[in-house]
C-alpha positions as CSV (number, residue, x, y, z in Angstrom):
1,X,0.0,0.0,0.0
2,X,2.7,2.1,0.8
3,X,4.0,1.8,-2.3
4,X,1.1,4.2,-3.5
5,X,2.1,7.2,-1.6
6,X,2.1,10.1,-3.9
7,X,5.6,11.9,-4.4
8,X,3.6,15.8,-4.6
9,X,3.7,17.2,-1.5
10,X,0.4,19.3,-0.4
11,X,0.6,21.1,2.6
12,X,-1.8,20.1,5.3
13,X,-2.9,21.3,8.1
14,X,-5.9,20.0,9.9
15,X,-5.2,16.1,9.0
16,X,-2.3,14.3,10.3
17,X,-2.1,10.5,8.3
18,X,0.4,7.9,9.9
19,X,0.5,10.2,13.1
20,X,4.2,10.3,14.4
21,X,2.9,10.6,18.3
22,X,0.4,8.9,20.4
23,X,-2.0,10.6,22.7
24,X,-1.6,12.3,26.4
25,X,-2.7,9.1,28.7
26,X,-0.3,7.1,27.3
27,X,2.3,9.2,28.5
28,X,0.1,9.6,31.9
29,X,0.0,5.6,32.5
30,X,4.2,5.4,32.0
31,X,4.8,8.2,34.8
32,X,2.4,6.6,37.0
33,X,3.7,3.2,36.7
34,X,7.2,4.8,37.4
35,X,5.5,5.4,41.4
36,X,5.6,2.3,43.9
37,X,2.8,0.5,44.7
38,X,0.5,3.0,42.7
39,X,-2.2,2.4,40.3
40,X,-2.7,4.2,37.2
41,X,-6.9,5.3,36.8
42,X,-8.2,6.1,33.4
43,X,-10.7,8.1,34.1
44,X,-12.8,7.6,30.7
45,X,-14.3,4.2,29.1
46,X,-13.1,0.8,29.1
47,X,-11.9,1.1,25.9
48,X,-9.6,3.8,26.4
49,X,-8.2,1.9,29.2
50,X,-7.8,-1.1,27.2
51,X,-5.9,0.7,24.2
52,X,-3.6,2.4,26.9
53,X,-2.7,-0.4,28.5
54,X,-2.2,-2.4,25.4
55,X,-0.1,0.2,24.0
56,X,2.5,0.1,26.5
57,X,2.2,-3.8,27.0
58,X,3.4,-4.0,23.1
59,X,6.3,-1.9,23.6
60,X,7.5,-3.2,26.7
61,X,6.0,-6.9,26.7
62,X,5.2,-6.8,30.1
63,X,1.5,-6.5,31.6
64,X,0.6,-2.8,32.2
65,X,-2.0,-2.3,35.1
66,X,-4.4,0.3,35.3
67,X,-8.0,0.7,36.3
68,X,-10.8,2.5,35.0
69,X,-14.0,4.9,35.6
70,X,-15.5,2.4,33.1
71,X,-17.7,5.2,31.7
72,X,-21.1,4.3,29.7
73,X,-23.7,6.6,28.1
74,X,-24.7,8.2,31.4
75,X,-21.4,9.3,32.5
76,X,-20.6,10.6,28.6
77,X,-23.6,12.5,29.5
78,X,-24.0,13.9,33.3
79,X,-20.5,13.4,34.2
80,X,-18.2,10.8,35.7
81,X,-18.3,11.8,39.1
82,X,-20.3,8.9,40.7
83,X,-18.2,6.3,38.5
84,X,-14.9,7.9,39.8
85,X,-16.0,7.5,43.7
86,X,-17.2,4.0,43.3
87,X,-13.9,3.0,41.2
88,X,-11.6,4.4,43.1
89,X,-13.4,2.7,46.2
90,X,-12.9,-0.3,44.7
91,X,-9.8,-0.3,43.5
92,X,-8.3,0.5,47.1
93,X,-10.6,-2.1,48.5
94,X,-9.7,-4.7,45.7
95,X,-6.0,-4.2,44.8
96,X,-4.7,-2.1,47.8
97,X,-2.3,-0.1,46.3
98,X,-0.6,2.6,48.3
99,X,-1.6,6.0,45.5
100,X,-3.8,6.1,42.4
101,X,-2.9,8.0,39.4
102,X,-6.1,9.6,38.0
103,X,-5.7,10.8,34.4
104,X,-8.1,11.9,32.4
105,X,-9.0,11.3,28.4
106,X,-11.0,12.6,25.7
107,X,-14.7,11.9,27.5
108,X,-14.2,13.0,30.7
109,X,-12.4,16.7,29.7
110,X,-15.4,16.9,26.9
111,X,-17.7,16.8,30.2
112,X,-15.8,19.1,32.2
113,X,-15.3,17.1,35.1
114,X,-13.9,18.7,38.2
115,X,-11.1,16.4,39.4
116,X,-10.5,18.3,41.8
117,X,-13.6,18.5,43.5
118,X,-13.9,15.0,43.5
119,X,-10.6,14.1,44.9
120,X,-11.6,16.5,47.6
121,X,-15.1,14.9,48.2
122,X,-13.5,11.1,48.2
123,X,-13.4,9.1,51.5
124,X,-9.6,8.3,51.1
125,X,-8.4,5.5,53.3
126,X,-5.7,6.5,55.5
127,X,-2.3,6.3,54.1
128,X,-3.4,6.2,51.2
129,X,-3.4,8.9,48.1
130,X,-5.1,10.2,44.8
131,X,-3.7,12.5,42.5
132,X,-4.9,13.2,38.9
133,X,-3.5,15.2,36.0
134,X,-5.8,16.8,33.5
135,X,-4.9,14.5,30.2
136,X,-7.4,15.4,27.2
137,X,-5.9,13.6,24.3
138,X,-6.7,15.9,21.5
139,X,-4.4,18.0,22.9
140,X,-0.3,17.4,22.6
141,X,1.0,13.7,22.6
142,X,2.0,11.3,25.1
143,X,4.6,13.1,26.0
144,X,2.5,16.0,27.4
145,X,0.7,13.2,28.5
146,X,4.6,11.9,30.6
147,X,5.0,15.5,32.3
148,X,1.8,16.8,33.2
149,X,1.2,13.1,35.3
150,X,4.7,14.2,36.7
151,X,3.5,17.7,37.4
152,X,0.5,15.9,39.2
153,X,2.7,14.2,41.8
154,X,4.6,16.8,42.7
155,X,1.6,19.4,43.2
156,X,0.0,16.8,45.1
157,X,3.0,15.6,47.1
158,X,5.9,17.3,46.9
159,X,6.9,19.3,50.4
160,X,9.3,21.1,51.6
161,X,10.4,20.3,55.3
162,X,13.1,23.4,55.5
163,X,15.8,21.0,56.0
164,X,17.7,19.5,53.0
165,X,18.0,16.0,52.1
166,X,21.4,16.5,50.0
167,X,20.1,14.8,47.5
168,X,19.7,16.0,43.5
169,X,16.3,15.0,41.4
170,X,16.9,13.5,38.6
171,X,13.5,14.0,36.0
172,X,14.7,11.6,33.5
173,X,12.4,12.0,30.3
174,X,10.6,10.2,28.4
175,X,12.5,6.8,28.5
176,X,12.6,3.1,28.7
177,X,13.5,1.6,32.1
178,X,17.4,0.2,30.6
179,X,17.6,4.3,30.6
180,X,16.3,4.7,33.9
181,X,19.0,2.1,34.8
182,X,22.0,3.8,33.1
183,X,20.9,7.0,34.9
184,X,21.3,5.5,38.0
185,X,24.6,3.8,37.6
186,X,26.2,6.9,36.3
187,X,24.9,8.6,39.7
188,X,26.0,5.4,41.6
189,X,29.9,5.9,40.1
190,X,30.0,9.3,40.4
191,X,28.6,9.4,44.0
192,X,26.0,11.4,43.5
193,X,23.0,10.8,46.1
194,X,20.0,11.2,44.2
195,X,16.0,10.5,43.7
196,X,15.0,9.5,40.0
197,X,11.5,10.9,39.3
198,X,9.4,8.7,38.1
199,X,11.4,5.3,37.3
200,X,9.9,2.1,35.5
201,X,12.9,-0.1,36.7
202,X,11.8,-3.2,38.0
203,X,8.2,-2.0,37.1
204,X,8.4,-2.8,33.2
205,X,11.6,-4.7,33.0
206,X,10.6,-6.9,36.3
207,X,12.2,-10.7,36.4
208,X,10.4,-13.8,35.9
209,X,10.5,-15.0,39.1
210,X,7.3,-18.0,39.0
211,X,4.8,-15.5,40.7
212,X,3.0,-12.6,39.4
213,X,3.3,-9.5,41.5
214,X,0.9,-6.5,40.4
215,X,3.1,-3.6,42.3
216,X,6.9,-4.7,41.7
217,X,9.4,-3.6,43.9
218,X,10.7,-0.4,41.7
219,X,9.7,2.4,40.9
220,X,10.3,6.1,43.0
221,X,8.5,5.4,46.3
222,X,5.8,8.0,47.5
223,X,8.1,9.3,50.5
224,X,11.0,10.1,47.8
225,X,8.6,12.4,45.6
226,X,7.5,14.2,48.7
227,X,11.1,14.5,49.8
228,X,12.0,16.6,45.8
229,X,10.7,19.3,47.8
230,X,13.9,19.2,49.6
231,X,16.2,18.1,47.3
232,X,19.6,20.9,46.5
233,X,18.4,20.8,42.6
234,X,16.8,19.2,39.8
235,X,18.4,18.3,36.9
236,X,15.8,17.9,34.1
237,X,16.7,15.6,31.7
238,X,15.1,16.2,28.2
239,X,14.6,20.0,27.4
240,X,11.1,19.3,25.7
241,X,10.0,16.7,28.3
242,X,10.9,17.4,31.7
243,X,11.1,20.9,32.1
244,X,7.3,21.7,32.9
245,X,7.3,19.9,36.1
246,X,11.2,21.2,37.1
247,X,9.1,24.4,36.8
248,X,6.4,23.9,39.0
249,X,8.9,21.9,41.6
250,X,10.6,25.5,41.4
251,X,7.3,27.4,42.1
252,X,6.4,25.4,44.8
253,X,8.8,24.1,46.9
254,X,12.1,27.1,45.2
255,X,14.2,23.8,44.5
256,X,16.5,25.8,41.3
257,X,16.9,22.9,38.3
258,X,19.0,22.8,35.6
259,X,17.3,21.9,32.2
260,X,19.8,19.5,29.8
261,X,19.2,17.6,26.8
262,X,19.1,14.1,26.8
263,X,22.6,12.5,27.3
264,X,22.0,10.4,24.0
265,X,25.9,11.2,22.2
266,X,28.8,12.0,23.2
267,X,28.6,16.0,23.9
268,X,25.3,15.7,25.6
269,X,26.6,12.7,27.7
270,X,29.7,15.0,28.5
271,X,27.2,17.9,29.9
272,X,25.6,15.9,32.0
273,X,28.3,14.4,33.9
274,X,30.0,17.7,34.4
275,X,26.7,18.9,35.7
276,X,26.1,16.1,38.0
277,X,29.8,15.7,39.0
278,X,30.2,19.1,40.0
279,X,26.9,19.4,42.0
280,X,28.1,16.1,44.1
281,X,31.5,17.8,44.1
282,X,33.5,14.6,42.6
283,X,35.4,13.6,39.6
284,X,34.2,11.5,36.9
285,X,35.3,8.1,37.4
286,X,37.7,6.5,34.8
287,X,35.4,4.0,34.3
288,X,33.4,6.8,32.7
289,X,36.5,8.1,30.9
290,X,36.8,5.1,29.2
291,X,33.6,4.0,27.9
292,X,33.7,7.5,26.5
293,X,37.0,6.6,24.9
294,X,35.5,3.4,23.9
295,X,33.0,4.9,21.9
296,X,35.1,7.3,20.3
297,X,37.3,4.7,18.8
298,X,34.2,2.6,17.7
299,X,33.1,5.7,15.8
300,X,36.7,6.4,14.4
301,X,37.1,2.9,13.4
302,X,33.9,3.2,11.2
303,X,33.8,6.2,9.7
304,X,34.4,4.5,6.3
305,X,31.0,3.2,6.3
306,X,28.9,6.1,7.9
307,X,30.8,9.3,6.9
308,X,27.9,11.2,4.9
309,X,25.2,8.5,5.0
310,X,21.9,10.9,5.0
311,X,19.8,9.8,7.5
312,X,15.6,10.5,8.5
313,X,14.8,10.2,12.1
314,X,11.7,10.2,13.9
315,X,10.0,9.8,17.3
316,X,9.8,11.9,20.3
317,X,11.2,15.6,21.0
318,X,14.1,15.0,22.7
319,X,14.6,11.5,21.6
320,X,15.2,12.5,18.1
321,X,17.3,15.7,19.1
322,X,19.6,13.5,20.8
323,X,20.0,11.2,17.9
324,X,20.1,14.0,15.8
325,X,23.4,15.1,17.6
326,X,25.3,11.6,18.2
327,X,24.3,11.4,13.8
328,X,26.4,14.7,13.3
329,X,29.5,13.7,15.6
330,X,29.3,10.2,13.7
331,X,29.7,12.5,10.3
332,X,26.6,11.5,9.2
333,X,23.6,13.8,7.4
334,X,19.9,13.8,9.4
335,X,18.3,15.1,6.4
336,X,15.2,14.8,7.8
337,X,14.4,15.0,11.2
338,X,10.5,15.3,12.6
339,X,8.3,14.6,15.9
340,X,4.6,14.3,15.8
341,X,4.4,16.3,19.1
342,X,3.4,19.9,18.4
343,X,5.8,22.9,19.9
344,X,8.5,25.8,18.0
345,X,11.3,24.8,20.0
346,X,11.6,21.2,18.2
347,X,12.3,22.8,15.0
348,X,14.7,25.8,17.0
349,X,16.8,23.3,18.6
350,X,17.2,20.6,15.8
351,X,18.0,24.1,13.5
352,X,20.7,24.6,16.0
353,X,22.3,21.6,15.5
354,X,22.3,21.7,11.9
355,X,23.8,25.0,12.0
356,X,26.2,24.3,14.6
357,X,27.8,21.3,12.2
358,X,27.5,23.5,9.4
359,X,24.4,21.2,7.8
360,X,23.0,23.0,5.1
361,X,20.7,20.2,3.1
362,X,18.9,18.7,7.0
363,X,15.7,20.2,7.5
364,X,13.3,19.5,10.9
365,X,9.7,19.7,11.4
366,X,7.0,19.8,14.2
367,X,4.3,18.4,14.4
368,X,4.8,16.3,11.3
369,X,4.3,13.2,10.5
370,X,4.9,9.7,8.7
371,X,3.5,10.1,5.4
372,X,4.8,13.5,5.1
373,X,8.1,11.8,6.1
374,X,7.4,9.2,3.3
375,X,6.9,11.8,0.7
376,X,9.9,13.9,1.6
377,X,12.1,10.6,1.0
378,X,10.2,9.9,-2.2
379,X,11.2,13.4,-3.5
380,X,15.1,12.9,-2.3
381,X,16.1,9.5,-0.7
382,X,18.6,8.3,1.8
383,X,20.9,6.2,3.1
384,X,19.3,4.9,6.2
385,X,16.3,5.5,8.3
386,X,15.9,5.8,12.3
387,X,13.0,5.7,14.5
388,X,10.0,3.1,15.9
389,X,8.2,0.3,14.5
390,X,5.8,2.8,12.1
391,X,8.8,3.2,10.5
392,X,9.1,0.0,8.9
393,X,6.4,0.1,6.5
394,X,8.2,2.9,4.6
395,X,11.9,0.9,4.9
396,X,10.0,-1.6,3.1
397,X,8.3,0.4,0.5
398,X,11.9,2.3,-0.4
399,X,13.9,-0.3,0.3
400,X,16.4,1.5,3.1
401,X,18.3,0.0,5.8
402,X,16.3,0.6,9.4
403,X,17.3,1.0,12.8
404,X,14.4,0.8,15.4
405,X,14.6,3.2,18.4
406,X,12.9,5.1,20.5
407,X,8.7,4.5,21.7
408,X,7.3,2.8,20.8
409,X,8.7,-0.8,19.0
410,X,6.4,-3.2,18.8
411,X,7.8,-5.6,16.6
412,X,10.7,-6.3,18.2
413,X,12.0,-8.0,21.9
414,X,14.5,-6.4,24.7
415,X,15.2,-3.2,23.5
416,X,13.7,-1.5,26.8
417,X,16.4,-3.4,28.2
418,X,19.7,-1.8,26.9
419,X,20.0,1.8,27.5
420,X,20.3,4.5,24.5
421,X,21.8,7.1,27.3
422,X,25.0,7.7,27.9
423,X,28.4,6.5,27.0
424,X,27.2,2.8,26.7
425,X,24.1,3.5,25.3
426,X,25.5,5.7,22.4
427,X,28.3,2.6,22.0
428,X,25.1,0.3,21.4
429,X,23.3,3.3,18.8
430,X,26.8,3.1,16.6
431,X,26.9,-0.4,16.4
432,X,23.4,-0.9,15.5
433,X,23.9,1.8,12.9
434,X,26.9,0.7,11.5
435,X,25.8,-2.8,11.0
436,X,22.6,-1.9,9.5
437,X,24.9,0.0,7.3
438,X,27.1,-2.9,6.3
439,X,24.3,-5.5,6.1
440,X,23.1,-3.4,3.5
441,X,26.4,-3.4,1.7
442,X,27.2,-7.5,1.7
443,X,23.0,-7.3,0.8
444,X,24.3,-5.4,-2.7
445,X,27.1,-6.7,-3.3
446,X,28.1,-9.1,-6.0
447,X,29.3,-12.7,-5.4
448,X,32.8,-11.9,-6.6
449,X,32.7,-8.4,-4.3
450,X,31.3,-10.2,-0.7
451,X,34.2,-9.6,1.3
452,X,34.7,-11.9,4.7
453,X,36.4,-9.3,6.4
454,X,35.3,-5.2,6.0
């Protein structure tokens, strides 16, 4: 079918086809199964529960739990108050978690419904917690979806005592829980003391261990996001992401942050240890040092076979802005670079990049999406492309070489694993590039040209 997409290019502005985003509760459900012990609430139908869920189940092949207001015609109608009293009842009586997540969708913002007001009018049990964060999906993408569910926890829990915990937050995007992991090793060697915000390790990369546990034992635990309010500073990881709820942290509770992009490549890796080394007042470990001269040598070593390879990449904000940079210190060309979540800064930050390398012939766009992608590489085509599982239907039609990364991938196992952040994640990105790369090449090649060694 995709084979059919028309090369003329006609610029459109109230339909989006092959989306390059997801909607708002998506992103809610991740942050709120990045919280111990808490369950995430749709509060909307059964479908939109279901599709949530399933969503996130796909990506990380794990069961993702969440409850719902299980709204009919009458709610649709009068209102979901009464359905989000009885569930919420329930849901403590039933599966005793320690918080629920309440995020809204499409139905429930059409209504108007006051979460507020009914938080305020629930019998809570003590102990125990709601919070909500206002989630209409026809607004943004999942990553709005991500940071206002963050910005919920901290303006429903966040304090500040007057007495500092020495310890720095860490808000750590939009990413999968082999991020969250690297995140905390590189605090771990560095000896920074720190409280990641939220975190899906050992949530959605849990072991097998031959029984079924609905509230694993990760993710950040409610007396951690109530002690941000205390911590020395933030560091906000993902410039498009996690900067919202750095903001309100700031405005409630004056802890300063310090916004960074993603360390996805080499010089955003760098900034970020700096950063975090000299806040904790210690060196970077050589064990740092040398995955970071590990990777360098990895990319010098292959340069033959990526050195002015145009490449497209899609997916999330900062996702792609970080891939986007680790692509120019590899020598490479992101000729085309898009997100499907709406905002100016995208386009301002990936222009920066292409202007910083002296890029000429990239151009970015927000919010754009997959068939305008498909169209752009029908006009001019390139080397390679980079981005999630949508992706694949326009590898196939154009016959390029595809790397899968970012959220979500869906047709592939253990990627959530294996970090894309930091030294050791970029040292994964370059060899999955470069192979794709060369797989293309002995692909091509003739019988008498297939070389055993390259």
């Amino acid at each position: 079918m995709l084979d059919l997409t028309p090369s003329i290019i006609i610029e459109r502005e109230a339909l989006r086809i092959n989306p390059c985003k997801t909607c708002q509760p998506v992103g809610a459900l991740y942050a709120a199964l990045g919280v111990h012990r808490c369950m995430p609430h749709s509060h909307g139908s059964q479908g939109c529960a279901s599709y949530h869920r399933t969503f996130l189940s796909r990506h990380f092949k794990e069961p993702a739990i969440a409850s719902t207001s299980s709204f009919t015609e009458g709610a649709s109608v009068f209102g979901g108050g009464a359905n989000i009293r009885t569930s919420v009842k329930n849901v403590f009586d039933i599966y005793k978690p320690d918080i629920i997540a309440v995020h809204t969708t499409c139905l429930s913002e059409t209504i108007g419904d006051d979460m507020n007001a009914y938080i305020q009018d629930m019998e809570i049990p003590d102990g125990k917690y709601v919070v909500h964060a206002n989630t209409p999906s026809y607004v943004g993408s999942h990553i709005n979806g991500y940071f206002n569910m963050m910005s919920g926890f901290i303006n429903y829990l966040s304090k500040k005592s007057g007495r500092s915990n020495g310890k720095a937050g860490i808000f750590p995007g939009f990413v999968n829980p082999g991020d969250m992991r690297e995140l905390k090793r590189i605090a771990k060697l560095i000896g920074a003391s720190i409280i990641l915000f939220p975190d899906t390790s050992m949530v959605m990369d849990a072991p097998m261990t031959g029984n079924y546990s609905m509230y694993p034992k990760g993710g950040t635990g409610i007396p951690e996001i109530e002690s941000l309010g205390d911590c020395n500073r933030v560091f906000a990881l993902g410039e498009l992401t996690s900067e919202e709820p750095a903001n309100i942290l700031l405005r409630k509770c004056g802890v300063a942050y310090t916004t960074l992009p993603l360390p996805l490549g080499i010089e955003n890796t760098d900034l970020f240890l700096m950063k975090l080394s000299r806040w904790a007042k210690n060196e970077v470990p050589y064990e740092l040092e040398e995955e970071r001269g590990q990777l360098l040598d990895v990319i010098l070593d292959s340069h033959f076979y990526l050195s002015d390879k145009s490449v497209a990449v899609f997916g999330d904000p900062d996702t792609v802005l970080g891939l986007t940079s680790l692509l120019l210190e590899m020598g490479m060309i992101p000729k085309y670079v898009i997100t499907g979540t709406p905002g100016d800064a995208f386009k301002r930050k990936a222009d920066a990049l292409f202007k910083k390398y002296g890029r000429t012939d990239c151009k970015a766009k927000a919010p754009a999406d997959l068939f305008e992608l498909h169209q752009w590489i029908k006009n001019d085509s390139i080397d390679l492309l980079i981005g999630t599982s949508y992706g694949k239907q326009i590898a196939k039609a154009e016959d390029i070489p595809f790397v899968r990364a970012g959220f979500p991938i869906l047709d592939r196992y253990v990627h959530s694993y294996f970090p894309m952040l930091g030294y050791a994640g970029a040292l994964r990105l370059a060899e999955k590039i470069t192979c794709a790369l060369m797989d293309r090449q002995d692909r091509d090649a003739a019988d008498e040209d297939l070389e055993a060694v390259m």
